[in-house]
TORVEXPA-813042 format. One line per field, with one value per residue: x negated, y, z negated of N, C-alpha, C, CB in turn. Coordinates in nm, 2 decimals, padded with zeros to 4 digits. Each point is the difference from the previous one (the first is absolute). Last residue first. Glycine has a CB too. Layout:
N
npx = c(X:...);
npy = c(Y:...);
npz = c(Z:...);
capx = c(X:...);
capy = c(Y:...);
capz = c(Z:...);
cpx = c(X:...);
cpy = c(Y:...);
cpz = c(Z:...);
cbpx = c(X:...);
cbpy = c(Y:...);
cbpz = c(Z:...);
***
This chain:
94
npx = c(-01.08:00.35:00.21:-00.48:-00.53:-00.47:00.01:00.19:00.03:-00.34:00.09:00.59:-00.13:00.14:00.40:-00.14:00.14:-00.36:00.22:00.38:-00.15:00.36:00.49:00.13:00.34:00.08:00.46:-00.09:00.08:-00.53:-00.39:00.09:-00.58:-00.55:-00.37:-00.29:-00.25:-00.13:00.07:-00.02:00.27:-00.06:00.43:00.09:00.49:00.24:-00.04:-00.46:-00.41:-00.07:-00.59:00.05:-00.41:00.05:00.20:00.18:00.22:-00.19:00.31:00.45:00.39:00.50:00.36:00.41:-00.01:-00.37:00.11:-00.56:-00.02:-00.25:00.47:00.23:-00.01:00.00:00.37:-00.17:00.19:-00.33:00.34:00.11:00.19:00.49:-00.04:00.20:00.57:00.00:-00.34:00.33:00.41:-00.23:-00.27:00.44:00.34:-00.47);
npy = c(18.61:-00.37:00.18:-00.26:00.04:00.15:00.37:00.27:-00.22:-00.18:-00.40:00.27:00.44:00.45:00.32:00.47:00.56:00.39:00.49:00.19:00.55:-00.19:-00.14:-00.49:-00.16:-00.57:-00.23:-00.36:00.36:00.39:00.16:00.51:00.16:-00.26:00.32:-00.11:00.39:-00.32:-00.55:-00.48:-00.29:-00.52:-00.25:-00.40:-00.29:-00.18:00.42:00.45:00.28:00.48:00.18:00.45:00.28:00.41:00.04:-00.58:-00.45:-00.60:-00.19:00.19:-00.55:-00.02:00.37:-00.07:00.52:00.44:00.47:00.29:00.50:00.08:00.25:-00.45:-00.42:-00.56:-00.22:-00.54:-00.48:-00.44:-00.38:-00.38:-00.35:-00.05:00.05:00.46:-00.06:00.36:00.25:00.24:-00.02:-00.02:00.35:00.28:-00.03:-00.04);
npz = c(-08.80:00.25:00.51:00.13:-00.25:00.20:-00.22:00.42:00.68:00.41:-00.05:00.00:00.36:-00.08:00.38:00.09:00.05:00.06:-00.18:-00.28:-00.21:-00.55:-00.12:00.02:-00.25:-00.09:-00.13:-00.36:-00.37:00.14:00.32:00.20:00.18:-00.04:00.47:00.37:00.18:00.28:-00.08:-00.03:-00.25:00.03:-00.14:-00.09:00.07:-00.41:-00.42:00.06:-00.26:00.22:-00.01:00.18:00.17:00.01:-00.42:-00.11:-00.23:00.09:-00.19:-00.10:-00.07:00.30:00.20:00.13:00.07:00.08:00.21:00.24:00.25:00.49:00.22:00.19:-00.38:-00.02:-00.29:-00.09:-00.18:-00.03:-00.09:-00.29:00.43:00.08:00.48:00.17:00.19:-00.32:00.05:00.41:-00.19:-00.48:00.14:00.26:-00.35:-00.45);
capx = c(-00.13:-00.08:00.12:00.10:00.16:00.05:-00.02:-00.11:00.07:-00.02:-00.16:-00.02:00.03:-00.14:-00.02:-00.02:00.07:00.01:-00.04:-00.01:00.01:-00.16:00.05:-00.10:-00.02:-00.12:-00.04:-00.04:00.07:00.11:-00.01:00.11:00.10:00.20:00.01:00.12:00.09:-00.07:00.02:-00.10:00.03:-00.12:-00.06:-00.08:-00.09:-00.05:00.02:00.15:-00.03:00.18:-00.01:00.08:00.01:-00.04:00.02:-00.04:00.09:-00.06:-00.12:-00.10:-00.14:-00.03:-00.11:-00.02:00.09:-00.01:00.12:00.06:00.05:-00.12:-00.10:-00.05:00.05:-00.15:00.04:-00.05:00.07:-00.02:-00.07:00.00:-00.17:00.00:-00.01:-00.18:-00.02:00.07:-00.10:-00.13:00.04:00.08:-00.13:-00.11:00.10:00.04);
capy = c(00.07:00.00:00.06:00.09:-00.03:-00.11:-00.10:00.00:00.08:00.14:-00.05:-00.02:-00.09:-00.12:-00.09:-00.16:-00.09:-00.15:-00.04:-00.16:-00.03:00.06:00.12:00.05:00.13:00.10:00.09:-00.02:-00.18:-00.06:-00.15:-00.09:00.10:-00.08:00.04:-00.12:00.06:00.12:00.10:00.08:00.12:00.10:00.07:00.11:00.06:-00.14:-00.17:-00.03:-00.14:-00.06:-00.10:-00.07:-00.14:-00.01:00.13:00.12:00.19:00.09:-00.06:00.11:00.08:-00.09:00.01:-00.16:-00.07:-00.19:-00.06:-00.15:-00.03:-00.14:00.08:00.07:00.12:00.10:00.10:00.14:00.18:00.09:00.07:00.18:-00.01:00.02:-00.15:-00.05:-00.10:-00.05:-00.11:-00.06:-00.04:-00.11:-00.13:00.00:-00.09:00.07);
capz = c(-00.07:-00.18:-00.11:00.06:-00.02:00.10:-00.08:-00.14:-00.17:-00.04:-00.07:-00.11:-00.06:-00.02:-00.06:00.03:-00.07:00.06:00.12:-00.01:00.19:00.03:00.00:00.01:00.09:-00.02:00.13:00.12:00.01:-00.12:-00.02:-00.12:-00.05:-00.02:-00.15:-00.04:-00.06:-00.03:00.04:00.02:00.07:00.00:00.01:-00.06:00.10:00.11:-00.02:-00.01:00.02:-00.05:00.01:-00.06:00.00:00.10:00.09:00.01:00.04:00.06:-00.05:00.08:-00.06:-00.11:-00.01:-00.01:-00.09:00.02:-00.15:-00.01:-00.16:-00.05:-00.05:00.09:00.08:00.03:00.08:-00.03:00.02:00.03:00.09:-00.06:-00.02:-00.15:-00.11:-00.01:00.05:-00.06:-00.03:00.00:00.15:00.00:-00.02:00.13:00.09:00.12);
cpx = c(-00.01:-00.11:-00.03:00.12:00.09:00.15:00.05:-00.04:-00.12:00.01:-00.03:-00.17:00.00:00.07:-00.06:00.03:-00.04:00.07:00.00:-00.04:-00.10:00.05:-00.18:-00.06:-00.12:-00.01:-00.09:00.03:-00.03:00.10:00.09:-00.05:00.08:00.09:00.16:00.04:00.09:00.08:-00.08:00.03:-00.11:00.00:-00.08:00.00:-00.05:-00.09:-00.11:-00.01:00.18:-00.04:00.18:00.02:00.14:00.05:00.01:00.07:-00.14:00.04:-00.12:-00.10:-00.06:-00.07:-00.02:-00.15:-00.06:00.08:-00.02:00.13:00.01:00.04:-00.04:-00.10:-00.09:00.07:-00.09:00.06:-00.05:00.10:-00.04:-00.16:00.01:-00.11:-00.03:00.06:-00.19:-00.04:00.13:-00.08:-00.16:00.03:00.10:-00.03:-00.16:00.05);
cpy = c(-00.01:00.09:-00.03:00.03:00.11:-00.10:-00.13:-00.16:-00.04:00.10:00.19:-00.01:-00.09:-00.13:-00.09:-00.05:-00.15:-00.07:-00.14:00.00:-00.19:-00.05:-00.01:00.13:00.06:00.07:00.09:00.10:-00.08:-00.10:-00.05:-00.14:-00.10:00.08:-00.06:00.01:-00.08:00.08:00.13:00.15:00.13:00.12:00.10:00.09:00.10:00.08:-00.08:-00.13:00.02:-00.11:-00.05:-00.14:-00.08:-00.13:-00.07:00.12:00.06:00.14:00.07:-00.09:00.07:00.11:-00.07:00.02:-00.14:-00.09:-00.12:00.00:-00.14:-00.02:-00.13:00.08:00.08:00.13:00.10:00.15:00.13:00.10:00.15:00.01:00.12:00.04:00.06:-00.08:-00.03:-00.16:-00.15:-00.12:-00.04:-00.03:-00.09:-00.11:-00.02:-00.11);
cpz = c(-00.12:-00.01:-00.14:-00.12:00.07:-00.02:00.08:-00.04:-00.09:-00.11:00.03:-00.07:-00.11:00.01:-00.02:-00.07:00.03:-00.12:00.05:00.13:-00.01:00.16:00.04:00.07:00.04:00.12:-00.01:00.12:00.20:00.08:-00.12:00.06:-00.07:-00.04:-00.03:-00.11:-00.10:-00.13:-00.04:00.05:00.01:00.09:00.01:00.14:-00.11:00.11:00.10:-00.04:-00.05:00.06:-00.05:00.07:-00.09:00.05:00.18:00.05:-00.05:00.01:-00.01:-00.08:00.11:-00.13:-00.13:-00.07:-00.05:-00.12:00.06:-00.11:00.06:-00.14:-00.09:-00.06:00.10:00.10:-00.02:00.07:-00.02:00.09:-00.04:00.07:00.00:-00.08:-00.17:-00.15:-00.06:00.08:00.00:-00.05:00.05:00.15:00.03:00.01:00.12:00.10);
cbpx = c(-00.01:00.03:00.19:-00.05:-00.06:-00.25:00.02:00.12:00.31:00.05:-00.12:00.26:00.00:-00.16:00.11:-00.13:00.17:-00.24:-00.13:00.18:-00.05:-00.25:00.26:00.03:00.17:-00.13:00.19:00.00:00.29:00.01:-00.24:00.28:00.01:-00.05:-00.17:-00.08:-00.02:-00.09:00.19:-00.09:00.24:-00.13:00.09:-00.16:00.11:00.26:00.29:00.10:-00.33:00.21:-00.32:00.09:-00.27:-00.18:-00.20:-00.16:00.35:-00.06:00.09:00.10:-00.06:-00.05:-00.03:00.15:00.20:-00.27:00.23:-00.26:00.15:-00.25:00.09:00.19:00.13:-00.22:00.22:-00.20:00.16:-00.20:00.11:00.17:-00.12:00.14:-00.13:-00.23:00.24:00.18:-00.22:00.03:00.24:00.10:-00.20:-00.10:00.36:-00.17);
cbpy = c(00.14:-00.25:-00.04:-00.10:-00.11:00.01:00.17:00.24:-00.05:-00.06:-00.35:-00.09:00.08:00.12:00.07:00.00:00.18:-00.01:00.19:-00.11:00.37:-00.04:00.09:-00.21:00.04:-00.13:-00.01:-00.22:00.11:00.24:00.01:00.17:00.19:-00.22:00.26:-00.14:00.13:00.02:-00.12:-00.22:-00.08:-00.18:-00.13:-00.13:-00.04:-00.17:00.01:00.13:-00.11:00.19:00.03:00.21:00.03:00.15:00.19:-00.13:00.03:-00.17:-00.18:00.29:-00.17:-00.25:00.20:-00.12:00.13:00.04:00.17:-00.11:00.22:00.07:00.28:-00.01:00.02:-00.23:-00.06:-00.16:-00.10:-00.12:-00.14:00.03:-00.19:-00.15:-00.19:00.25:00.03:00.24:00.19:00.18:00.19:00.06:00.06:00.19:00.13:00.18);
cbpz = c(00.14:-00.04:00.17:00.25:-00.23:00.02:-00.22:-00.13:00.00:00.18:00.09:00.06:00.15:-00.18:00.02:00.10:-00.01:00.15:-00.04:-00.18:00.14:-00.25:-00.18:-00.05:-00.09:-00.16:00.05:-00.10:-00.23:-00.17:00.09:-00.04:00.19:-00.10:00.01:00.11:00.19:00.27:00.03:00.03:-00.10:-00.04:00.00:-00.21:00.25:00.00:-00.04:00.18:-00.06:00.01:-00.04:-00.09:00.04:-00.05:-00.22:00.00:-00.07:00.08:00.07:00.05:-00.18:00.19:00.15:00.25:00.11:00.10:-00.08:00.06:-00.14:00.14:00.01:00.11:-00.19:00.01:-00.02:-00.03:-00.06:-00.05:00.14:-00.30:00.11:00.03:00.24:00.12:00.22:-00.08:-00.19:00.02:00.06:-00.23:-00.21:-00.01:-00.05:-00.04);
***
């Protein structure tokens, strides 16, 4: 997307986490390495250089293929862990 490329285009090349969060709480997220984490209530994405952590009501992957992953329920909170946060205290290894 022409958007990212203009946003991210002065962070020195550092695959970053991409996300879009609709109005009724679906998600789409690009760049996703692994889900380290999936409930009903919880999902865990691990990008190259961050993890993170999605929280809601309903949660459910409608599509995940070659790093995009669709997601589908009402998305109440979104955070990025930092690296001694994330699983196992790595960044982007579970």
């Amino acid at each position: 997307m022409r958007l990212y490329d203009e946003i991210f285009k002065n962070v020195d090349g550092a695959a970053l986490a991409r996300c879009i969060i609709v109005p009724r709480g679906d998600g789409y997220f690009e760049g996703v390495k692994s889900v380290a984490d999936f409930s009903d209530t919880k999902l865990t994405l691990v990008f190259p250089r961050q993890t993170v952590e999605i929280e809601g009501k309903g949660l459910c992957i409608k599509k995940y293929c070659d790093g995009d992953l669709q997601l589908f329920g009402e998305i109440h909170s979104l955070r990025v862990l930092l690296p001694n946060q994330a699983p196992n205290g790595k960044k982007g290894d579970v």
